[in-house]
N, C-alpha and C positions, 0 to 999 in steps of 0.2 A: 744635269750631270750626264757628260758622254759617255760610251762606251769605252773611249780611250782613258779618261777621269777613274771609272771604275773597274776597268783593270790593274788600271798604277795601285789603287788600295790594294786590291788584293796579293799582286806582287810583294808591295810593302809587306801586307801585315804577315805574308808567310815568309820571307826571311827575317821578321822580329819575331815571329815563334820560333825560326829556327835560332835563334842567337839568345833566348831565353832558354832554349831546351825544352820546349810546348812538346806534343804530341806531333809526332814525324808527319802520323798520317792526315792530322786534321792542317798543318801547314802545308802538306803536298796539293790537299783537295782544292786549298786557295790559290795555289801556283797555280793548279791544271783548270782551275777556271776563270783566272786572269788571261792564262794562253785562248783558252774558246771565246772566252769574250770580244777580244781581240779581233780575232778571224770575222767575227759574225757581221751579216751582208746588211742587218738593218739595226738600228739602234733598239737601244733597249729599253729606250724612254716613251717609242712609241709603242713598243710590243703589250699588250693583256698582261695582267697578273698572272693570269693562271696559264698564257702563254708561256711566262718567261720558265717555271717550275718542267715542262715540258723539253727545252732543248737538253741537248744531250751533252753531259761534263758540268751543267750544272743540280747542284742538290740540293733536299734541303732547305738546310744551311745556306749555302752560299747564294740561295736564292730568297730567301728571307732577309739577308743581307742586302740583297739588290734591290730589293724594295724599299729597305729601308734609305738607301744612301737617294732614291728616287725622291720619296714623300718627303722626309729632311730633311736630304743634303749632307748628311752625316754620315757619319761609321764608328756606331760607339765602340766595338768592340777593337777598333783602329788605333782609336782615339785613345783607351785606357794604355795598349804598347808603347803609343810616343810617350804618356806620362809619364812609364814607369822606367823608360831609353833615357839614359844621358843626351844632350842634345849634339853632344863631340862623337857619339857614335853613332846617331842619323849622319853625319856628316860623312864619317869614316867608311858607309854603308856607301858612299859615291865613288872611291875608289877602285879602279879596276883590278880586279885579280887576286879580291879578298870578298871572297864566299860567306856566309850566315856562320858555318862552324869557325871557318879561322879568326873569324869577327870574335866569335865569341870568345874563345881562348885565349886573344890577347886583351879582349879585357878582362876576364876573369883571374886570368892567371899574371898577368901583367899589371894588373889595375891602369890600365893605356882607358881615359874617357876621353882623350881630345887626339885633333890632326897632331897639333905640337908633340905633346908627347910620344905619338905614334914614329914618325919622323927622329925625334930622339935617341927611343927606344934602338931605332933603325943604325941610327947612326954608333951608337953604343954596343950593337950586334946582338941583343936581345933577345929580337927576334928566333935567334939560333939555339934559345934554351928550349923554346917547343916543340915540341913532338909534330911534326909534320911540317917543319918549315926548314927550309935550307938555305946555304949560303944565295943560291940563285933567287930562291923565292925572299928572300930579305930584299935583296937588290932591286928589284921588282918593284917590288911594295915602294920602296923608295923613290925608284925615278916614277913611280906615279903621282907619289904623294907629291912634289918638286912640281910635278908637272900640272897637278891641278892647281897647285897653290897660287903659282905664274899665272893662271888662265883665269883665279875667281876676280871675279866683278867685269870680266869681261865678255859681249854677248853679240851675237850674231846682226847680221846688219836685218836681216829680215825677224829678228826677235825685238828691235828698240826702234824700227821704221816708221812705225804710225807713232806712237810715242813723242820721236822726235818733229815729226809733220805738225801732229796737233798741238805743242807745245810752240811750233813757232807760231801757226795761227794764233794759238792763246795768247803770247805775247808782241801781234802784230797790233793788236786790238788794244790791249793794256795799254802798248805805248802810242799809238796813230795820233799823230800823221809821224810821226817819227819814222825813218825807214827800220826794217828788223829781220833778219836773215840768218839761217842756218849756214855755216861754215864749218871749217876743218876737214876734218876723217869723213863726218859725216855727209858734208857735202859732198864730195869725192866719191859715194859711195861705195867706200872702204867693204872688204869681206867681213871684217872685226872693229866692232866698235868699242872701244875704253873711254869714251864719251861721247854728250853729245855737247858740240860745241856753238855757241849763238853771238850774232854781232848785232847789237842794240846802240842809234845814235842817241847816247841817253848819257848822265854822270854815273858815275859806281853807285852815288851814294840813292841816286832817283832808283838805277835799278836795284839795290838791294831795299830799297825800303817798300816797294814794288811788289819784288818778289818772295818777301818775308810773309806777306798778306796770303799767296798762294798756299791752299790746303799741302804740306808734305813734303815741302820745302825746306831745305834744313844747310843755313850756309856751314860751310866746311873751312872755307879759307880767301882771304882776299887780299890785294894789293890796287894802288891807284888805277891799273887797268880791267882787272879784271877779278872774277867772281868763282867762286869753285861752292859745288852745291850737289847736295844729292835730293833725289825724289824720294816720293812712295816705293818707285819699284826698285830704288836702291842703283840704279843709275847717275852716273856723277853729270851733271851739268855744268859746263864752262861760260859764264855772261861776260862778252867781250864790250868794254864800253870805248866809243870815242865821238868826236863831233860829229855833227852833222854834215859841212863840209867833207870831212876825211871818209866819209862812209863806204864809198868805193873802193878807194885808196885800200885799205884797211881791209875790207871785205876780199877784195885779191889776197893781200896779202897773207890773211891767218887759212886760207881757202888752198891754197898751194901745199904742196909737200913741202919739207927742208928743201929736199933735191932741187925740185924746180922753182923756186924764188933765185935758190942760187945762179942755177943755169940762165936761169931768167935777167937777173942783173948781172953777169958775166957777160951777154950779149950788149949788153949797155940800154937792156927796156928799164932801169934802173929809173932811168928820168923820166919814166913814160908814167910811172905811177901818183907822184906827189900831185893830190890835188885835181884827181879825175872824176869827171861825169857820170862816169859809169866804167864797167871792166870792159866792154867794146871800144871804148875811147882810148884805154890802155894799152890794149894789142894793137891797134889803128897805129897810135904813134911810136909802138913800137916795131912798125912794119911787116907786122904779120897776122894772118889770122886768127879770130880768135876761138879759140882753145875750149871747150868743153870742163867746167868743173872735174869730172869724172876721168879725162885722161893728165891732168896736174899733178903728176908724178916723178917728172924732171927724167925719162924715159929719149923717147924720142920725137914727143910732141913739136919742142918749142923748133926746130928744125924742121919737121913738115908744115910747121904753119907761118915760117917764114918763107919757104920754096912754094907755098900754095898747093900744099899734098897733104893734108890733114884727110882723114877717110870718112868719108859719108857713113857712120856707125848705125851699127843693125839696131832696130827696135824692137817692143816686142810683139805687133802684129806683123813682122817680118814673117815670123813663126808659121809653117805654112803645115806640119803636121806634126802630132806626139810621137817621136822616136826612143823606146825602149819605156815598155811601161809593161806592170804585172796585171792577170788578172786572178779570177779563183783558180784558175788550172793548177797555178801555184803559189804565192801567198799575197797575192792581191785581194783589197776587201769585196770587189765590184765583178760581175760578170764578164765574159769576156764581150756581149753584146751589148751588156750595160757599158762598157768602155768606151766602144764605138759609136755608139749612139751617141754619150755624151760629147766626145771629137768633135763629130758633125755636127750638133746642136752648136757649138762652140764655135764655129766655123772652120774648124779645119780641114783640110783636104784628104785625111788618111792617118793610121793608126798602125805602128809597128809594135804589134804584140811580141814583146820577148822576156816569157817565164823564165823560170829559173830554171838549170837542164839536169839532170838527175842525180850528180855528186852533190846538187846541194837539198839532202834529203831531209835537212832542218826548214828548210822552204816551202818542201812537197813540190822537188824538182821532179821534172816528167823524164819517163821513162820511153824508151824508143816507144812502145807501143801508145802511150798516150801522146806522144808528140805526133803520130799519124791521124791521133782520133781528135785532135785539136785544129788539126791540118784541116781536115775532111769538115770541120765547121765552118772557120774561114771561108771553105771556099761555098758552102753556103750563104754564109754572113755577105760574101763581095756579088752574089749572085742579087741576095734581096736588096742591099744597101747601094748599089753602085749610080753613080759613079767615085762615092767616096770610096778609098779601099781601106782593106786592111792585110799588111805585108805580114807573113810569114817570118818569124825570128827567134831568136832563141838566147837568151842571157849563158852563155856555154863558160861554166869555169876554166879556170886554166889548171889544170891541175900541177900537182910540185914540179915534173920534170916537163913543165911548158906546152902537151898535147895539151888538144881542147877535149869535151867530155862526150864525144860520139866519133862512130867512126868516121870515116869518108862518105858512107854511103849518105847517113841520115844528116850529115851536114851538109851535102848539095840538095838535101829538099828543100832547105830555106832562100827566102828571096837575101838574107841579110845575117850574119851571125857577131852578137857583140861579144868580143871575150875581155872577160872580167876573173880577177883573182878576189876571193873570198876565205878562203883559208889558209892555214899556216902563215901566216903576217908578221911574225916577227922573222925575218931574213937578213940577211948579211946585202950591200951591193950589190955583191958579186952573183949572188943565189937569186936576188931578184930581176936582176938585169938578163943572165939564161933564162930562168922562164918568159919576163917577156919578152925578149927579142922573139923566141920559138915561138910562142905565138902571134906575134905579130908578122912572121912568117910564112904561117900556116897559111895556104893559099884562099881558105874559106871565110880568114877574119876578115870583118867589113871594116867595125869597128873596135878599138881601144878603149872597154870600159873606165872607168874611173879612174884615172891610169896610178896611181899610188893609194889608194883605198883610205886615203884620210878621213876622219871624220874632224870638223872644225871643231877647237876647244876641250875634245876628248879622246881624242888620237890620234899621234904623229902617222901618215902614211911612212911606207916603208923608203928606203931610200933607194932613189934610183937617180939614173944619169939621164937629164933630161933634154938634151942635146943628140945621143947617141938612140933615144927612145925616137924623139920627133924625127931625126933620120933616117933611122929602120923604116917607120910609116912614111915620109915621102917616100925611100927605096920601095916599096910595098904597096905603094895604093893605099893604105887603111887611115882610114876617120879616126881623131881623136874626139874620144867625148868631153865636150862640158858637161859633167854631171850636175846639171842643175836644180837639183835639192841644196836647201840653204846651209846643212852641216855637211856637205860636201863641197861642191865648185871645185870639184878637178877633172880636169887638169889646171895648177894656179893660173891665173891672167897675167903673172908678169912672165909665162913663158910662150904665149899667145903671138907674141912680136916673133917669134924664134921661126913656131909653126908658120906664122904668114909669109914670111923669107923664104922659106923652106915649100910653097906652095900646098901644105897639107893642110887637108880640109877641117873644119872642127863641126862638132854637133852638139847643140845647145840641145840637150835630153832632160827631161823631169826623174827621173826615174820613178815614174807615179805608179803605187802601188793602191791607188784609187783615183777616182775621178776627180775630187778635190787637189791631187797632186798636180794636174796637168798646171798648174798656178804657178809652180816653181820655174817656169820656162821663163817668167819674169825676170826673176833672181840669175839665175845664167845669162839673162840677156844681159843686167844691168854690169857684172864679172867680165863680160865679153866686150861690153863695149870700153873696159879699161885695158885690156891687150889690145883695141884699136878693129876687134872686127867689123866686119861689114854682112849685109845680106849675101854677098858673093863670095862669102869666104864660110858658109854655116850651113851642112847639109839637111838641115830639117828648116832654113828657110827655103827648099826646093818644093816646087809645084810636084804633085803628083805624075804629072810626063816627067817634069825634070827628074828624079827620081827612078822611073821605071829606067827610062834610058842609060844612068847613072852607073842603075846595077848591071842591066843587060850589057851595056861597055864593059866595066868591070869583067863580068865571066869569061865576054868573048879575053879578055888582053890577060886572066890567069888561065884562059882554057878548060872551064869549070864548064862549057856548052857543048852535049858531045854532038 
């Protein structure tokens, strides 16, 4: 059990004491050591026993606990809250912007144990009879509830990736020499998967009886073509059956968006399909190149690859340094030379450390004075480590009225400043569009963090005009980032074509808050290659000279070099 494993317990079990009414203070002490756990720079699997009773925020208690969930695997004292939790209000406990107390009051006072009910209650205005809920806070609760409901059983591409990879090898083998291929969403790879979908040259009835054998397998629905099934992990699987002959054919075809089938037999490649050798022989005779799974979006592919302008798409040893990543200065798990070190190790050429800067004091943003004594290491670190570097940066909030969070002075120390909006998220257009323009005007922004601060499957980013945003930053010189953590990837990839029109540059970032995170540059790669980017279109596939000189232009052309 990790460190991350045994914090989620304890989070859990101390808002189920507080929704029981437990002891305030013995469910605060499991919060406050859910948060320490967290932070801490080495696991706790490998730390001494009588190590672990020594750090500080743990007790105890809570440290007797940690052992136990160690030797285990358990957490009795966890374990007896679920039993005695309705299983509708673990559920309701995922909800955003309903706390342990208001949990608790609308089941107690409401008898509400399910989503349904919750939602009804909602809609019947209910909610309104409680002592501390208002018309605004009903509403809320509502469009959240709507908005998880939409989202369950649906999961991130990088949460059902290996899943669906080794299921097809599973089923390359079951069926061989038969051909057997993943298709759909999945092929494409989609940001969000609602399935995964598979083409088996095989009958419905070979593959279901096939895959009824398979441990956790459970058909759901079928028709002559095809198969609907969920797993163990509660993932819906699609078994597309047809000939052997057709397998190509077919394989294009369910492999495609709506969009681009259409576009595609609108061109009249309609004929190019019945009865092909392969998806190469398909674009062949439909006189054009061919097309990549991953841009099959009916965009503007099937036109570059008939004009022979399809783009040499970035990959992801393109990736030439980790741009915007934490370390402990601020709420990263790893060192800031542990960061570095692992870059290098990893082959990349340089590391832009950019903490979190001091309005965000839930982070342990830095304050001007530790931003100089962070500085003052760096230039240490590039003394002992070079020729790799490590660039000077700063994660600067935006704040409400769109300044970033230091003056003039301490934002020309940095070689690169990303700004990013992190607070007050619920805005109007109109309210997010000011602030970011003003920052994106600010002559010190390099880059556009996140640029709507979505989180996939759990929160709508705010809205903005994303037309009017990409124009500001060509007007501006500033990088848009791909945030590429897998519950992010923004800025989306269907706005990617817009940026490249627009020649503004984008940056495939991890935003790795450990060493483990620099992985996520994967995931943004794969996001980026469905807006059509290229290595020359992605400022962290630049060489470290490409890069210095990048910035050094930049200064001289805002005048930031005195």
């Amino acid at each position: 059990m990790d460190n991350y494993a045994i914090a989620d317990n304890f989070a859990l079990l101390s808002k189920l004491m507080d929704i029981h009414g437990e002891n305030s203070f013995k469910a605060k002490s499991f919060a406050s050591a859910a948060f320490t756990i967290e932070k801490l720079p080495a696991q706790l699997k490998d730390t001494p026993p009588d190590q672990i009773f020594k750090i500080k925020g743990i007790g105890e208690s809570t440290g007797k606990a940690i052992l136990e969930m160690l030797e285990k695997q358990q957490f009795a004292l966890l374990d007896h809250y679920i039993e005695v939790t309705p299983p509708g209000i673990l559920e309701i406990m995922k909800i955003k912007g309903l706390g342990p107390k208001k949990i608790a009051t609308i089941w107690k006072e409401l008898e509400v144990e399910s989503m349904g009910e919750l939602l009804y209650a909602c809609n019947e205005n209910r909610l309104l009879l409680l002592k501390g809920f208002g018309q605004k806070t009903q509403e809320n609760v509502k469009q959240n509830i709507e908005f998880y409901l939409s989202n369950k059983h649906r999961f991130l591409y990088a949460e059902v990736e290996k899943i669906g990879k080794d299921l097809e090898k599973q089923l390359q083998t079951l069926f061989a020499p038969a051909p057997v291929s993943l298709t759909g969403a999945f092929r494409r790879n989609a940001v969000i998967i609602d399935e995964i979908e598979v083409l088996i040259a095989a009958s419905t009835n070979n593959i279901q009886e096939q895959l009824s054998l398979l441990p956790g397998f459970h058909l759901e629905a079928s028709n002559d073509t095809h198969l609907v099934w969920t797993n163990e992990e509660k993932v819906k699987v699609i078994t597309h059956s047809c000939m052997q002959a057709a397998f190509y054919s077919q394989l294009f075809l369910t492999t495609g968006s709506a969009a681009f089938i259409d576009k595609f037999n609108a061109n009249g490649g309609h004929t190019a399909i019945e009865g092909a050798a392969s998806e190469e022989e398909i674009f062949s005779k439909a006189d054009m190149d061919y097309i990549l799974p991953c841009l099959r979006e009916g965009i503007h592919e099937i036109e570059q690859a008939r004009s022979r302008q399809l783009p040499q798409l970035i990959q992801p040893e393109d990736i030439k340094g980790i741009i915007h990543s934490h370390s402990q200065w601020s709420d990263g798990l790893n060192t800031l030379e542990e960061m570095a070190t692992a870059a290098r190790k990893q082959g990349f050429e340089y590391l832009v450390i950019s903490d979190h800067s001091r309005s965000a004091f839930y982070a342990n943003g830095l304050n001007v004075e530790r931003v100089l004594a962070q500085q003052s290491q760096i230039d240490e670190l590039n003394t002992k480590m070079a020729p790799f570097k490590i660039f000077k940066s700063i994660e600067a909030d935006i704040l409400n009225d769109g300044n970033l969070d230091y003056p003039d002075e301490i934002l020309a120390t940095f070689d690169m400043v990303i700004a990013s909006v992190h607070s007050t998220l619920k805005m109007t257009e109109e309210k997010a569009m000011a602030r970011l323009l003003k920052a994106i005007e600010n002559p010190y922004t390099t880059i556009l963090g996140h640029m709507t601060g979505r989180l996939l499957l759990s929160r709508n980013g705010y809205p903005v005009d994303h037309k009017k945003i990409i124009d500001a930053c060509a007007a501006n010189n500033v990088v848009i980032e791909l945030n590429a953590h897998p519950r992010r990837l923004d800025i989306d990839w269907t706005w990617l074509h817009y940026a490249i029109e627009k020649n503004v540059l984008i940056s495939i970032d991890p935003d790795a808050h450990s060493v483990e995170g620099f992985h996520d540059t994967y995931y943004g790669t794969l996001a980026a290659q469905k807006g059509g980017i290229t290595k020359a279109n992605n400022l962290s596939s630049f060489s470290v000279d490409m890069l210095n000189t990048f910035l050094s232009e930049r200064k001289k052309q805002k005048n930031l070099i005195s």
